[in-house]
Every structure is written in C-alpha cells, then in structure tokens.
KOLTI-186831 format. One record per residue: x, y, z of N, C-alpha, C in turn; residue in one letter. Coordinates in Angstrom, 2 decimals, decimal comma, padded with zeros to 5 digits. Example, Ala and Ser with C-alpha at 12.3 -4.5 7.8 and 13.67 -1.06 7.14 Angstrom:
BEGIN
- 013,19_-005,69_007,80_012,30_-004,50_007,80_013,20_-003,30_007,80_A .
- 012,85_-002,25_007,08_013,67_-001,06_007,14_012,90_000,03_007,87_S .
***
This chain:
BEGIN
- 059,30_095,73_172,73_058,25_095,76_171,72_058,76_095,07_170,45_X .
- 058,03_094,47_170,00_058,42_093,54_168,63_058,66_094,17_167,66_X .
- 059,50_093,94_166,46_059,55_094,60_165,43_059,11_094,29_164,31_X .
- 058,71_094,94_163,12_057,75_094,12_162,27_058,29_092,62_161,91_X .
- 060,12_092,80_161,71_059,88_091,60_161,17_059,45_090,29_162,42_X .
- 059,57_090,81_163,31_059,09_089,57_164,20_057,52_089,46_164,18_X .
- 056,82_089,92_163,62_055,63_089,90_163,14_055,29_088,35_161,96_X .
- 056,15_088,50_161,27_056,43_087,38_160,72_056,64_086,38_160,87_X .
- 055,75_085,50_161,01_055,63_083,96_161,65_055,64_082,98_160,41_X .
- 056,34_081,51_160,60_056,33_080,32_159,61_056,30_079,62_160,33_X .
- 055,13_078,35_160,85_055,63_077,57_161,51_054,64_076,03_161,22_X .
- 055,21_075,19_161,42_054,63_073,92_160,90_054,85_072,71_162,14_X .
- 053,55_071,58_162,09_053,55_070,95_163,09_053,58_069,62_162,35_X .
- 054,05_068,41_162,51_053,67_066,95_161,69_053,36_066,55_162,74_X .
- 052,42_065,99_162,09_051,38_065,45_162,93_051,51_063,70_163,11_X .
- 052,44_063,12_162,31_052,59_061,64_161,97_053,46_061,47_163,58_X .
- 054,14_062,68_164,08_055,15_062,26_165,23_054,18_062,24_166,85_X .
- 052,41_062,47_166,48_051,58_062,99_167,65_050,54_061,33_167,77_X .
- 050,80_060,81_168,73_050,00_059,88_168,71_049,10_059,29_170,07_X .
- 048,20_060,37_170,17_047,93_060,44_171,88_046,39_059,94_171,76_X .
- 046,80_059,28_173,18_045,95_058,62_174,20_044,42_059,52_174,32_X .
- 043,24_059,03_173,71_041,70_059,67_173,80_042,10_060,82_175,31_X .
- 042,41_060,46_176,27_042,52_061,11_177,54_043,57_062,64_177,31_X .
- 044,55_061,96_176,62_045,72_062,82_175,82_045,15_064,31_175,27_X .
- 043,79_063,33_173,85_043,40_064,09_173,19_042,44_065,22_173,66_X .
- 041,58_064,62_174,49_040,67_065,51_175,45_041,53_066,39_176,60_X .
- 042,43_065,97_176,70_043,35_067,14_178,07_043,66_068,48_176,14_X .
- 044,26_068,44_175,70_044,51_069,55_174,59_043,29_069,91_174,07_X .
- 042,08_069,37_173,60_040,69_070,15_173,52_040,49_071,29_174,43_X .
- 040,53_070,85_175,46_039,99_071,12_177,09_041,08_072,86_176,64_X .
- 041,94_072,89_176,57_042,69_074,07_176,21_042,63_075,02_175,63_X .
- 041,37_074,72_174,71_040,87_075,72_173,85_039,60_076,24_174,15_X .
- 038,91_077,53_173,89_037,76_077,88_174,36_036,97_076,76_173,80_X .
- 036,17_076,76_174,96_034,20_075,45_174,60_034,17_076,16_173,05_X .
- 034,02_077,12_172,55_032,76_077,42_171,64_033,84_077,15_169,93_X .
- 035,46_076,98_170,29_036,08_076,13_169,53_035,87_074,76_168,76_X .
- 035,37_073,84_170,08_035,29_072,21_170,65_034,92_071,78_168,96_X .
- 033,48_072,51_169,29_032,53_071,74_168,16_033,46_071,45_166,45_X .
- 034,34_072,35_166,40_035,50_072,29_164,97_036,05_071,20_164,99_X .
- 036,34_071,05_166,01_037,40_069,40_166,32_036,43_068,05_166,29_X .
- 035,58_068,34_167,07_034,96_067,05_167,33_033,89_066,67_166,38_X .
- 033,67_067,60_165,08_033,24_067,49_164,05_033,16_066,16_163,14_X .
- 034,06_065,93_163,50_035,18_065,23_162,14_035,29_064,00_162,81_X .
- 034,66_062,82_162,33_034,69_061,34_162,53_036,56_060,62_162,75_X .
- 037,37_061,37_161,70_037,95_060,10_161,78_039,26_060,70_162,90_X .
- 039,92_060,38_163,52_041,23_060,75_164,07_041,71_061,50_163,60_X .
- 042,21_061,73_162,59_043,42_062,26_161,87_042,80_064,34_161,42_X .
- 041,97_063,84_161,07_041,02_065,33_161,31_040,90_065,58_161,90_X .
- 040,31_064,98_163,32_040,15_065,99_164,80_041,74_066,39_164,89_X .
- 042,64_065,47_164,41_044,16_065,95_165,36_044,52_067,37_163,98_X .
- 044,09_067,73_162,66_044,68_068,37_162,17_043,44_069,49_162,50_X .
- 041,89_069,47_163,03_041,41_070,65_162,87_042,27_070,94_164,73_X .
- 042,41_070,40_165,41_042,88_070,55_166,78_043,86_071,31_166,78_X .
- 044,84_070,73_165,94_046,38_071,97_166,13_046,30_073,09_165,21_X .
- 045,32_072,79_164,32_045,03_074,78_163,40_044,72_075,18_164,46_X .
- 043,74_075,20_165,06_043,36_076,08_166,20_043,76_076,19_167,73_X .
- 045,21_075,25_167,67_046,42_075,54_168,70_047,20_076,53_168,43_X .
- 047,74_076,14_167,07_048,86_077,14_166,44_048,00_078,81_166,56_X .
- 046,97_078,55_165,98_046,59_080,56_165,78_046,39_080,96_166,91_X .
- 045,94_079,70_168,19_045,97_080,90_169,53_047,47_081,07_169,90_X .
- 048,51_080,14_170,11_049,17_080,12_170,49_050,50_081,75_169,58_X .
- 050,54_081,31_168,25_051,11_082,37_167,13_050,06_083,90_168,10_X .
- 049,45_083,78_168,07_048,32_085,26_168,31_049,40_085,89_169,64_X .
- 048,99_084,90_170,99_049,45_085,30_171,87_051,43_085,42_172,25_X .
- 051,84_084,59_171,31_053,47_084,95_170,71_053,42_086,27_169,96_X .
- 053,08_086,70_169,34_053,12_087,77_168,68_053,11_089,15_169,31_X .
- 051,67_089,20_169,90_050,94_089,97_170,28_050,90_090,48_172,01_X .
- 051,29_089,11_172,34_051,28_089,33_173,84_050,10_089,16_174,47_X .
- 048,92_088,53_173,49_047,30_089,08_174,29_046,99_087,98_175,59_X .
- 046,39_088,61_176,41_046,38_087,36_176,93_045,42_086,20_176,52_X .
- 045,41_084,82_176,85_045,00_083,82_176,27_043,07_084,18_176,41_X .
- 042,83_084,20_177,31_041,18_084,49_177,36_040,70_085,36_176,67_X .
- 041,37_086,57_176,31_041,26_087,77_175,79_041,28_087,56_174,30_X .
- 041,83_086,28_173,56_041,97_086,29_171,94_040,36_085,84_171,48_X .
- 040,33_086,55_170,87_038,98_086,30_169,91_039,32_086,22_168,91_X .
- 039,15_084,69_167,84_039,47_084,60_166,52_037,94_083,95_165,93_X .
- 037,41_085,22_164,88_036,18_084,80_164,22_036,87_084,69_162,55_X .
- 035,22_084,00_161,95_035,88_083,77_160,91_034,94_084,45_159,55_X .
- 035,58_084,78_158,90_034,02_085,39_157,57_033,28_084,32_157,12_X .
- 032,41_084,48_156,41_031,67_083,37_155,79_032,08_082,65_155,25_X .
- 033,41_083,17_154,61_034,01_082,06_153,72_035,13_081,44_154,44_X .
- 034,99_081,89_155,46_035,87_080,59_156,40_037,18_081,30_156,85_X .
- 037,59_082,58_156,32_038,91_083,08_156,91_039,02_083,41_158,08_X .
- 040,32_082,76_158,51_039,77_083,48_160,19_040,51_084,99_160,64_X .
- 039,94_085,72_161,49_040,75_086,97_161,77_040,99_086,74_163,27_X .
- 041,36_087,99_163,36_041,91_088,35_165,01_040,26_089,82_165,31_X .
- 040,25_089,19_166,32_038,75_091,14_166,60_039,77_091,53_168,27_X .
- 040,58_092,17_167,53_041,04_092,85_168,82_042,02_094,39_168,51_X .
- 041,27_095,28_169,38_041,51_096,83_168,66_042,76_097,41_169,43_X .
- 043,53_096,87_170,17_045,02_097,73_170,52_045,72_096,67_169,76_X .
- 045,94_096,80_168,16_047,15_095,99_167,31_048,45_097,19_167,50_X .
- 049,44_096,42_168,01_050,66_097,29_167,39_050,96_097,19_166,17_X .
- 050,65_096,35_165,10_050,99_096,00_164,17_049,43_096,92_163,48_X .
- 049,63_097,48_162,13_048,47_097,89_161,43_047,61_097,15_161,04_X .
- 048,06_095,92_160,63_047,04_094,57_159,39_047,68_093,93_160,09_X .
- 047,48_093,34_161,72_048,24_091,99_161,60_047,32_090,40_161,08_X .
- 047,21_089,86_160,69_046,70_088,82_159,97_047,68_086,91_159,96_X .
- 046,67_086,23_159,52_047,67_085,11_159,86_046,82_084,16_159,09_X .
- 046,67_083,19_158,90_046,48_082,06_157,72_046,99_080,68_158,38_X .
- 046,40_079,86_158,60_046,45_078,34_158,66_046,39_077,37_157,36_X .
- 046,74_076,05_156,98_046,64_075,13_156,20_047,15_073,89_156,84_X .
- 046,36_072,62_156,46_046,52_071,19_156,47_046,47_070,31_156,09_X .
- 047,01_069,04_155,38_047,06_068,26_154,54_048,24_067,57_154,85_X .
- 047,67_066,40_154,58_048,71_065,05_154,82_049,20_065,29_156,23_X .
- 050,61_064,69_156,53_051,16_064,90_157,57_051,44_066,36_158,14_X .
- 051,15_067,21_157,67_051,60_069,05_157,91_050,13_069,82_158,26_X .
- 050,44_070,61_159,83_049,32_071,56_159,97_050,73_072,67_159,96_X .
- 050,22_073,97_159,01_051,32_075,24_158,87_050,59_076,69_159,79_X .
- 051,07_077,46_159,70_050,41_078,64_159,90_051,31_079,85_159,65_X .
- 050,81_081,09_159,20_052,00_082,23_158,71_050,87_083,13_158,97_X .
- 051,86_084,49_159,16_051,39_085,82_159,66_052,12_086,69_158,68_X .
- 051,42_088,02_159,11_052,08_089,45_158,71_051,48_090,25_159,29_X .
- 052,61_091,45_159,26_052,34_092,62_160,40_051,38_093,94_158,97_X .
- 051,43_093,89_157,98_050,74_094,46_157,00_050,31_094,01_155,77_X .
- 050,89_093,28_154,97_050,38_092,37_153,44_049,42_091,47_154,22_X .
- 048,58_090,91_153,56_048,16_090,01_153,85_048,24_088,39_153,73_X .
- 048,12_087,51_154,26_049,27_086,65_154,03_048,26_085,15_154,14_X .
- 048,41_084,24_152,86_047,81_083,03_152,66_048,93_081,93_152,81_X .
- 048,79_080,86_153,03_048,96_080,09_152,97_048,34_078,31_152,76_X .
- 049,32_077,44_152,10_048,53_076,33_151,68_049,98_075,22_151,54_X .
- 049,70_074,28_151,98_050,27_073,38_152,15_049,13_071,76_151,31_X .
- 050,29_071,12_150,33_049,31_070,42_149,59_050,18_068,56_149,89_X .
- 049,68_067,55_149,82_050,38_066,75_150,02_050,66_065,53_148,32_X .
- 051,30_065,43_148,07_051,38_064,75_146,66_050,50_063,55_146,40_X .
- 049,62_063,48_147,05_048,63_061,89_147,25_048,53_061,68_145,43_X .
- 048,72_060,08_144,98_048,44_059,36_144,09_047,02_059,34_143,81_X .
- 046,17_059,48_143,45_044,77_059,16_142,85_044,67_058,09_143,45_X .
- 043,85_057,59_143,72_043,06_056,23_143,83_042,53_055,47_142,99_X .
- 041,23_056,15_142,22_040,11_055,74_141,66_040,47_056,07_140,18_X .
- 041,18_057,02_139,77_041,46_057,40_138,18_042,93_057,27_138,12_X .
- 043,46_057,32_137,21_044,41_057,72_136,58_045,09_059,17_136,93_X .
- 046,53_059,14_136,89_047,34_060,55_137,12_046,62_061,69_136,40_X .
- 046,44_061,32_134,88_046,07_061,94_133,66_044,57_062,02_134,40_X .
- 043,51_061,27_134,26_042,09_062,05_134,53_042,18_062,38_135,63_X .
- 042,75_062,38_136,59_042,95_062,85_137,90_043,04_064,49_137,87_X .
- 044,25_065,28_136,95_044,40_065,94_137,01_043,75_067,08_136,04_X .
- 043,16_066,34_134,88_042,18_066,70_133,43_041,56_067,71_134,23_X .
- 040,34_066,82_135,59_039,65_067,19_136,26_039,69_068,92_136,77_X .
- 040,57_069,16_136,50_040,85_070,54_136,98_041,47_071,73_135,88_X .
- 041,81_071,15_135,07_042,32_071,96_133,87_041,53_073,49_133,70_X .
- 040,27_073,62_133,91_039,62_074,71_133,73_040,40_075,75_134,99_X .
- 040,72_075,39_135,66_041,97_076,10_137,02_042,92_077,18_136,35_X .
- 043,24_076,31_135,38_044,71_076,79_134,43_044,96_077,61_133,24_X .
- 045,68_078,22_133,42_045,63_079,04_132,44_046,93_078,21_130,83_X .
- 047,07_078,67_129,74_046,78_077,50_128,85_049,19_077,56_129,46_X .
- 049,62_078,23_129,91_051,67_078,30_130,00_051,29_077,27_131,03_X .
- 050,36_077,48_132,52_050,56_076,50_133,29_049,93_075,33_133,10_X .
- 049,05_074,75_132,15_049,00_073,58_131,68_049,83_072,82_130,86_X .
- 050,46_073,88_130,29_051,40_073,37_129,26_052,86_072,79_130,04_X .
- 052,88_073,58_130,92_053,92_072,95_132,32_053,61_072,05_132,67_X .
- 052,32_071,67_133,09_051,94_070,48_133,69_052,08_069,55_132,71_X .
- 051,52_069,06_131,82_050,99_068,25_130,90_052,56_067,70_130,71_X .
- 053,84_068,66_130,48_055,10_068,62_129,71_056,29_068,27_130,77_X .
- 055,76_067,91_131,95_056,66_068,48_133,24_057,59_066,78_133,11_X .
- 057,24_065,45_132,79_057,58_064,41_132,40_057,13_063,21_132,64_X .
- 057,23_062,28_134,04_056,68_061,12_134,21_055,47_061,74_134,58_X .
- 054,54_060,65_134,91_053,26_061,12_135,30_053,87_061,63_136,74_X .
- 054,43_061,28_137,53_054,25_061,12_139,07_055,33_063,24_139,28_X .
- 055,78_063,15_137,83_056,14_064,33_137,54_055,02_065,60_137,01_X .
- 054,38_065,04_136,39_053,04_065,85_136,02_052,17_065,99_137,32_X .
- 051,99_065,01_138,43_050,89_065,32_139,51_051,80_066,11_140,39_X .
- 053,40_066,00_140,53_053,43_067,06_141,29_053,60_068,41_140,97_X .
- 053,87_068,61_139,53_053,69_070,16_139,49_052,82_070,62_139,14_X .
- 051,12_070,10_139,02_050,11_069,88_139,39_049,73_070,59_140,44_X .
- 050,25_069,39_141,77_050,19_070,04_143,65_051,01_071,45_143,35_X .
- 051,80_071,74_142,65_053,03_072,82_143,35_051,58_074,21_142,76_X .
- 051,35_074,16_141,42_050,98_075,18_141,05_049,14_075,80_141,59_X .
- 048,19_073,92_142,19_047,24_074,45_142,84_047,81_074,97_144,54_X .
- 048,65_074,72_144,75_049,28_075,04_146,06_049,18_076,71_145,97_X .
- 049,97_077,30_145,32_050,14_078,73_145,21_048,62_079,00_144,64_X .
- 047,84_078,79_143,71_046,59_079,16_143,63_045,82_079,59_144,82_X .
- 045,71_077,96_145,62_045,29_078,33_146,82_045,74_079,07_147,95_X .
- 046,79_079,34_147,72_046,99_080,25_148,78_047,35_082,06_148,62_X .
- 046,70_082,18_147,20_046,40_083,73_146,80_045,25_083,57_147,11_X .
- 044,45_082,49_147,13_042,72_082,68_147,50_042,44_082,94_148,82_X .
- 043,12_081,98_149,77_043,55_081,95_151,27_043,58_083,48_151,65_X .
- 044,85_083,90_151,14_045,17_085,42_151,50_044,15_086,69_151,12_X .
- 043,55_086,37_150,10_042,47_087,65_149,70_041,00_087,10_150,61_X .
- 041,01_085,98_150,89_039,70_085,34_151,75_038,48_084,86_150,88_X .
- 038,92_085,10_149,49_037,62_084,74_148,94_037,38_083,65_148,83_X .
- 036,23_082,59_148,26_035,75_081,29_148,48_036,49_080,31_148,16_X .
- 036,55_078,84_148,51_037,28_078,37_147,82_037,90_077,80_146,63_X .
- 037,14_078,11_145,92_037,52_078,30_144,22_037,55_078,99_143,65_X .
- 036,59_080,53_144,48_036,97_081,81_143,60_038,10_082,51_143,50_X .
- 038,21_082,45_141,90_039,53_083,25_141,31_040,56_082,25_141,22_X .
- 040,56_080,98_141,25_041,69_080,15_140,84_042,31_080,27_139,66_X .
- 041,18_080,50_138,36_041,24_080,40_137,42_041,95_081,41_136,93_X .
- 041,35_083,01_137,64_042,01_084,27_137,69_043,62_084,55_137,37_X .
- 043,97_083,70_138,46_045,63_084,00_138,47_046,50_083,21_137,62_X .
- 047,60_083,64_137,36_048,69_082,79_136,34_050,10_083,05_136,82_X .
- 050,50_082,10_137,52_051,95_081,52_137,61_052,70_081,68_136,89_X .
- 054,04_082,30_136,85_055,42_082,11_135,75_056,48_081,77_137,35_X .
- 057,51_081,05_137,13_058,56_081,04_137,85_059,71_080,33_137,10_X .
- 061,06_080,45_137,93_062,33_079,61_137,60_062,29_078,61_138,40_X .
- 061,98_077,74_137,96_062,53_076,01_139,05_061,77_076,49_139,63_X .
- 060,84_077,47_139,84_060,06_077,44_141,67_060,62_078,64_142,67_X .
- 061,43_079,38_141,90_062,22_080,48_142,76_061,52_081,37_141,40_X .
- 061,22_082,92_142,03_061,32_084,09_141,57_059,62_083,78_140,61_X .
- 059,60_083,38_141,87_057,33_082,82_141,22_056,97_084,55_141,51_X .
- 056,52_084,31_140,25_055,45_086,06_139,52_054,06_085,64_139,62_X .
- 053,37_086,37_139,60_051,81_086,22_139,14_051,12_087,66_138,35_X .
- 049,67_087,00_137,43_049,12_087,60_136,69_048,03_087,37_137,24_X .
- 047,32_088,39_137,22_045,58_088,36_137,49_044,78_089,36_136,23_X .
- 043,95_088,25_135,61_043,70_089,01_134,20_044,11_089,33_133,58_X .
- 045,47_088,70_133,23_046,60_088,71_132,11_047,52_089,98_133,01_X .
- 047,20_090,71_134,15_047,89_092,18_134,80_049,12_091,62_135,91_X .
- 050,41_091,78_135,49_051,17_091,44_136,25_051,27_092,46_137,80_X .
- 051,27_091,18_139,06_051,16_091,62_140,12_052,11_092,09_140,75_X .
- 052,78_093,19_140,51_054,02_093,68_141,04_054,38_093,44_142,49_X .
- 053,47_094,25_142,96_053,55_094,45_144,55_053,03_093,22_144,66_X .
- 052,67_092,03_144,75_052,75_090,75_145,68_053,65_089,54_145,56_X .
- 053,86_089,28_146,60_055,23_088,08_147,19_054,79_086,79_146,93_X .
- 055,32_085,58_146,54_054,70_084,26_146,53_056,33_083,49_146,90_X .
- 056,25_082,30_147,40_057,26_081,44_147,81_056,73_079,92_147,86_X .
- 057,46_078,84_147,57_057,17_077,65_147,57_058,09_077,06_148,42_X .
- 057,84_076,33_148,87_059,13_075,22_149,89_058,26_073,74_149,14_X .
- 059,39_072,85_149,74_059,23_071,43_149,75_059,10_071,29_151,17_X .
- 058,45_070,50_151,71_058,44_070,13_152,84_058,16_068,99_153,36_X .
- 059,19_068,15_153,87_059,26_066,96_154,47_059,00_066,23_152,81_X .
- 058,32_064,66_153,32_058,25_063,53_151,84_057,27_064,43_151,50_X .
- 057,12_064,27_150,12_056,02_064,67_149,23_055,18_065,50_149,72_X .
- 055,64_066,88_150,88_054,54_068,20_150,37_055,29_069,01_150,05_X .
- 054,01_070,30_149,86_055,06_071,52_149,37_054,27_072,54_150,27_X .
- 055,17_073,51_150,54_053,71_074,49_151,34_053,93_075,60_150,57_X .
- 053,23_077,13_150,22_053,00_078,14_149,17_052,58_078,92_150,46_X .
- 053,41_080,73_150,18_053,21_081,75_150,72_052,44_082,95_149,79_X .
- 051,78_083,19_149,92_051,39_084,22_149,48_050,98_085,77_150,32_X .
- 051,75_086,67_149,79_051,87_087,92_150,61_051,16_088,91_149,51_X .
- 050,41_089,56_149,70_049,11_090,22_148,50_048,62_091,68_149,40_X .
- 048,47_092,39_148,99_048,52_093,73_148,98_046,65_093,46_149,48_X .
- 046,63_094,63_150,97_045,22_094,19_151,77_043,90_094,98_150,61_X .
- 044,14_095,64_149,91_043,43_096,57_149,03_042,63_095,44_148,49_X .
- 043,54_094,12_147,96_043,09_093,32_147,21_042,21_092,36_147,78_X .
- 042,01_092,43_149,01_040,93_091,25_149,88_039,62_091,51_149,70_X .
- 038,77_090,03_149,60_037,20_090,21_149,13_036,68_090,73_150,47_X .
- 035,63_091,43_149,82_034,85_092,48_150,57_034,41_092,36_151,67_X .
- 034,38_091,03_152,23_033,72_090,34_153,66_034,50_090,08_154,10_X .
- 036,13_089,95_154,05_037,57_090,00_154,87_037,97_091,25_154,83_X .
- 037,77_092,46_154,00_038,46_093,49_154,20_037,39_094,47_155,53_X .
- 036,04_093,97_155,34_035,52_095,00_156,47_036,07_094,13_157,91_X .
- 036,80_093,38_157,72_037,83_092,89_158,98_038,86_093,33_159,38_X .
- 039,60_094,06_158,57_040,70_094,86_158,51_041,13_096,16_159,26_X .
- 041,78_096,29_160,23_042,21_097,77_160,65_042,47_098,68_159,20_X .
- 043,12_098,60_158,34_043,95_098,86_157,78_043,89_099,25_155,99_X .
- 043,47_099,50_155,16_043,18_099,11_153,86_044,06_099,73_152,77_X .
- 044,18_101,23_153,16_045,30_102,17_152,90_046,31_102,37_153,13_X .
- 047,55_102,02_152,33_048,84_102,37_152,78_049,42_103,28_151,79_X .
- 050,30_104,19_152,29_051,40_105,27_151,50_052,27_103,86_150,95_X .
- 052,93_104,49_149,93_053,80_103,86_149,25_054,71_102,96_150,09_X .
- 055,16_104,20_150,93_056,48_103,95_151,89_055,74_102,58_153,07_X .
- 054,55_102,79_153,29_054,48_101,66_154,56_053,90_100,68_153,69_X .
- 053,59_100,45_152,26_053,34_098,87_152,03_054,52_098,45_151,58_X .
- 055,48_099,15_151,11_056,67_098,64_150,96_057,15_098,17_151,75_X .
- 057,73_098,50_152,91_058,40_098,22_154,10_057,61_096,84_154,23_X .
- 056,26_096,83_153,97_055,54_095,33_154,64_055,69_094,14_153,26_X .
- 056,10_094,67_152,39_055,89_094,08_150,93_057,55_093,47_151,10_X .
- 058,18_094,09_151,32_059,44_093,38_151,94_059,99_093,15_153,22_X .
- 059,64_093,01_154,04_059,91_092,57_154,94_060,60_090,63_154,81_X .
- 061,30_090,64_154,93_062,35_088,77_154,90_061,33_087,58_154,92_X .
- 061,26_087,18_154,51_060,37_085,56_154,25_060,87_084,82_155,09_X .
- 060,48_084,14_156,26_061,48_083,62_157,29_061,19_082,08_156,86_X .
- 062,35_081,06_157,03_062,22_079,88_157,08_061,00_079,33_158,00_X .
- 060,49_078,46_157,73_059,34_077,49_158,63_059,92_076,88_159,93_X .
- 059,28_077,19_161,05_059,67_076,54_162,26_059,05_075,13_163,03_X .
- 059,84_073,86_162,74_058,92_072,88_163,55_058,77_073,00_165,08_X .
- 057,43_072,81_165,02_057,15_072,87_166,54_056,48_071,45_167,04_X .
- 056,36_071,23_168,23_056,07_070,03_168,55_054,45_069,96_169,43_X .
- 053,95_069,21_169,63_052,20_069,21_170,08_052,55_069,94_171,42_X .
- 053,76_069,15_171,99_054,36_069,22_173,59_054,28_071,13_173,95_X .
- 055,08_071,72_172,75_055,54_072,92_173,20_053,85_074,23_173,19_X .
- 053,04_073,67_171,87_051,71_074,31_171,94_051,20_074,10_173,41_X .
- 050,65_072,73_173,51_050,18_072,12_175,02_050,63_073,27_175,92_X .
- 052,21_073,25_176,55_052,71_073,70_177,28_052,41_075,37_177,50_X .
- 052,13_075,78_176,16_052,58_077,09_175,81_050,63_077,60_176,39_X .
- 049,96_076,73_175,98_048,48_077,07_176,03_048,36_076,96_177,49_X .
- 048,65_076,10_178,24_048,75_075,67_179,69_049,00_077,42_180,91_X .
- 050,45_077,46_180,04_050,92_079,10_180,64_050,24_080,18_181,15_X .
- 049,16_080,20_179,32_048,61_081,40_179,28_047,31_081,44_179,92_X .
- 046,90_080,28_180,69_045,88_080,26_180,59_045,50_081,05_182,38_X .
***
C-alpha cells in the first residue's frame, strides 16, 4: 500500500523531443476514452493537439500509478471552471487531487494525497506585437504595488519579463489549486520570497501560513510553480468535489508537509506503453 508521500507526484513531459507520424498520433488518441477525443482534436494547430493529448495521458496514467485503478474504471470530470477531478469513492488517500499545466515546450502534472495542489508552468515568450514594457503594463492590475515594484526594478527588460512569468506563474497556480476561474483572485494574492526560495503569500493583506508554494526553472526559459493550499480554501464548485474538507490539526499538517519531490521526465514512449498495459 502506498504511503502518503508516494502520493506525491511531479512529473513533466517536453514535448519538442515528440515528433510523430499522423498514424503515430492517432495510435495514442485511440488510448484514451472516445468521450476524451473531442479535447485533442479541438485544436487546429499540431502543437496543441500534442500538448492537450499528453495532459490527458499524464492524469490517466499519474491516476492509475497512484491509485492502482484500473484504466477503464478512471473517471476524470471537470467543474465548470475547467478543474479536473478524480469521481471515484474507494480513495486510500482522503483529498487525493492532481493538477495539469502547459506551455511552450513543457506538459507538467502534480498531485497530493490531502492539500490541494495547483500547478502552472509558464514559458518566457518575448512579445511580438508590443514592447517588454506594454507587454507587461497590460497586466499590472494582477499586482499588488511590492510585486510590481519587483518587476518594474528587477533590471534589463528581458529581466523584468521574466520575473513577470515567475510571479504570474505562482498566481496561477494558487488559482489552479483552489479551482476558481481563470483570473479570479489573481489580484487577491501577494508574493514575498528570497531569490525564489522561502515564497510566502498574502491573501487580503492575511498571511497564508498553512500553504506551500515552490518555483523551479525548468529546461530554457520556463519556470513551473507549486502550489499546495489548504482544501477549506477551494471555490465552491471544486470543493462539492472533494471527499474531504475537514481536517484536525494533526492530519493537515502531516499533508501540509509532506517533501516537495523533484519533477520527473517522462517520455511519450513510457505513457504510450504504460496506457497500452492498463488497458
């Protein structure tokens, strides 16, 4: 039987190393339930079908690593606002939960056996059409006035857009983790950290004790952001998703610390293979 911390999943796919044959691409569709399909085949250009394709490799595949379920048996729905859950009632785990993100070359995905757990992965893309400066203006209402003042002060421009990405990165992925929309409450939260280690947050000026945040660099120019947030705190249409809402002191702690595990690359080959198994 697993133990919580093996509950704890990090794992990331690049997608720049996947370059398969239409026949390729349709044998790994074919792997996922029909009523999946339509997510993937949504999306006009390549590069989207291949990043909505492996979000929804990784969470069956993470589900049935975890959990043991069998592959036909996983049901992953999603709330209105797009979070996806698990609907399956023998959890060994109390809150187990899990979170996807994609951008640029990186599809990620992370779990927990009780906190609830966001994630966001952002890629450093240059503007196109504006300037670093109106590029990033554009969003200022996001910020609260320490993390603009970071940004604005951080040095070259190409230094200002990425701590820019670093700080909407963690935004988004306290939003990710509570499930609410995708802009609600950006504005809400406020960032303090050292270099990027020992990242705090405020919500309504109220420092968030009990929740976890982490940043990595990952690969050229991304960064990916953990956020681990106490399930009490999830919007109202993800929490009636929840086994779980109440914890004693003693069991959100234990889940409030539980080890932050490094990110694991995985390859298209080993999902494929792994989906093939279960099936």
């Amino acid at each position: 039987m697993l133990s919580m911390e093996e509950a704890v999943k990090r794992w990331v796919v690049k997608l720049s190393k996947w370059d398969p044959h239409p026949s390729d691409f349709s044998f790994a569709l074919s792997l996922l339930p029909s009523h999946e399909h339509s997510s993937v085949t949504r999306f006009v250009k390549l590069e989207d079908r291949k990043r909505a394709l492996v979000s929804r490799m990784l969470q069956y595949v993470l589900v049935h690593d975890v959990l043991q379920i069998p592959f036909p048996d996983i049901v992953i729905k999603r709330t209105l606002e797009g979070k996806p859950y698990l609907e399956y009632d023998d959890l060994r785990f109390p809150n187990f939960n899990f979170n996807v993100s994609h951008h640029g070359d990186y599809v990620a995905i992370a779990s927990e056996p009780v906190c609830l757990v966001g994630v966001d992965i952002v890629s450093y893309d240059v503007p196109q059409r504006e300037s670093i400066t109106e590029f990033v203006q554009l969003f200022s209402s996001y910020f609260s006035c320490l993390e603009w003042n970071n940004i604005i002060m951080a040095g070259t421009s190409d230094d200002v857009l990425i701590e820019f990405y670093r700080y909407w990165s963690l935004k988004e992925a306290y939003v990710k983790a509570i499930g609410s929309g995708v802009s609600e409450g950006l504005n809400k939260v406020e960032f303090s950290h050292t270099r990027w280690t020992d990242i705090s947050a405020k919500v309504n000026g109220k420092v968030m004790t009990q929740w976890r945040f982490w940043l990595f660099e990952l690969g050229e120019r991304h960064c990916v952001s953990i956020a681990r947030v106490h399930p009490i705190s999830a919007a109202m249409s993800y929490k009636r998703t929840l086994k779980k809402v109440d914890f004693t002191e003693d069991e959100y702690t234990q889940g409030l610390h539980l080890p932050n595990v490094d990110f694991v690359e995985l390859g298209i080959e080993q999902l494929i293979s792994t989906l093939q198994k279960t099936l």
